[in-house]
N, C-alpha and C positions, 0 to 999 in steps of 0.2 A: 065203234061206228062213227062218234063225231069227229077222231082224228082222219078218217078215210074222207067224212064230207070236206074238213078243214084242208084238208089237200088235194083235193079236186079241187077246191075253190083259189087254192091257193096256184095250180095248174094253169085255171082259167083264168085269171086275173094275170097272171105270165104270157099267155098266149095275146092275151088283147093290149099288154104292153107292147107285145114284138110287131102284133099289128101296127099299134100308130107309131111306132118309131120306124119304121119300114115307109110308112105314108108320109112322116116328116124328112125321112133322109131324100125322098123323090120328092118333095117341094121343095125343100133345101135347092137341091140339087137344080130345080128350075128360075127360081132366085137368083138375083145378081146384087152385088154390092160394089159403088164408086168409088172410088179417092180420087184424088189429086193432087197434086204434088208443085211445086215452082210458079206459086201463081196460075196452077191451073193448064201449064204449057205439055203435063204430061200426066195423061186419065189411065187409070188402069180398075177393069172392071175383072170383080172372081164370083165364081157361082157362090152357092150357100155353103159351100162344102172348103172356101177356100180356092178351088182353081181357077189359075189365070187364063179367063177368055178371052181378053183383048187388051191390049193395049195401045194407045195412039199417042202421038206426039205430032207437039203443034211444030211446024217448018220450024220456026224461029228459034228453038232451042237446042237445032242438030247443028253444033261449031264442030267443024275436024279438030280444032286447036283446042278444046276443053271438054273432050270427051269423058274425064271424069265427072264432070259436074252432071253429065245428064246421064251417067250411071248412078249416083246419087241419089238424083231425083224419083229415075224407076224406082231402085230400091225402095227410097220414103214410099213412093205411091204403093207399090204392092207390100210392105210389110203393113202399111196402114188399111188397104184392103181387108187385108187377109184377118188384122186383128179383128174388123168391124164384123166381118163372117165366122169368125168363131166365137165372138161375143153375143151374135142373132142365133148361132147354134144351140151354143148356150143353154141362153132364154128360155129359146122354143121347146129344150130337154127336160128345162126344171118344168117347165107346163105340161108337156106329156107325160110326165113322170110324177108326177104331184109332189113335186120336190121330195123325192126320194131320193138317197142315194144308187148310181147305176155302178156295179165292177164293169172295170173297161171301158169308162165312159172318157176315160183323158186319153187314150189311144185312138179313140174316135174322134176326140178332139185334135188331135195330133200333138197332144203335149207327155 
């Protein structure tokens, strides 16, 4: 009888994790994270999840003649994005998860 209670509880205690990682991954997802890159001449903003929602660039750094340097620069700004969103991912999983370990939690991370 207490192994059936032990795993009902063990059920529900499953279920109300899948709830708040469900509620985490929709604020995640409404979340945004900056970088910037070249002094600032190139912003690249990604949700909580990592995706790039925008990017801008200031006039000044679009040359025809050094087109690599302001490939460059996206690049720094969205790898650095991106790290800073899965580093807040992170966080917010060890907290919903009472630092448990999650299987398939680096797949959700994308690593």
């Amino acid at each position: 009888m207490d192994s059936m209670k032990n795993l009902q509880q063990l059920f529900q205690m499953g279920q109300q994790m899948q709830s708040r990682m469900n509620d985490l991954q929709k604020r995640l997802a409404s979340e945004t994270v900056t970088s910037r890159s070249g002094g600032g001449m190139v912003e690249v903003t990604v949700d909580g999840t990592g995706e790039v929602k925008r990017v801008k660039l200031d006039p000044s750094v679009v040359d025809p003649g050094d087109v690599e340097m302001l490939e460059d620069l996206v690049l720094a700004a969205v790898t650095e994005a991106q790290r800073r969103a899965k580093e807040k991912l992170e966080e917010e999983m060890r907290e919903a998860t009472g630092g448990l370990p999650m299987p398939g939690l680096s797949q959700l991370l994308g690593g």
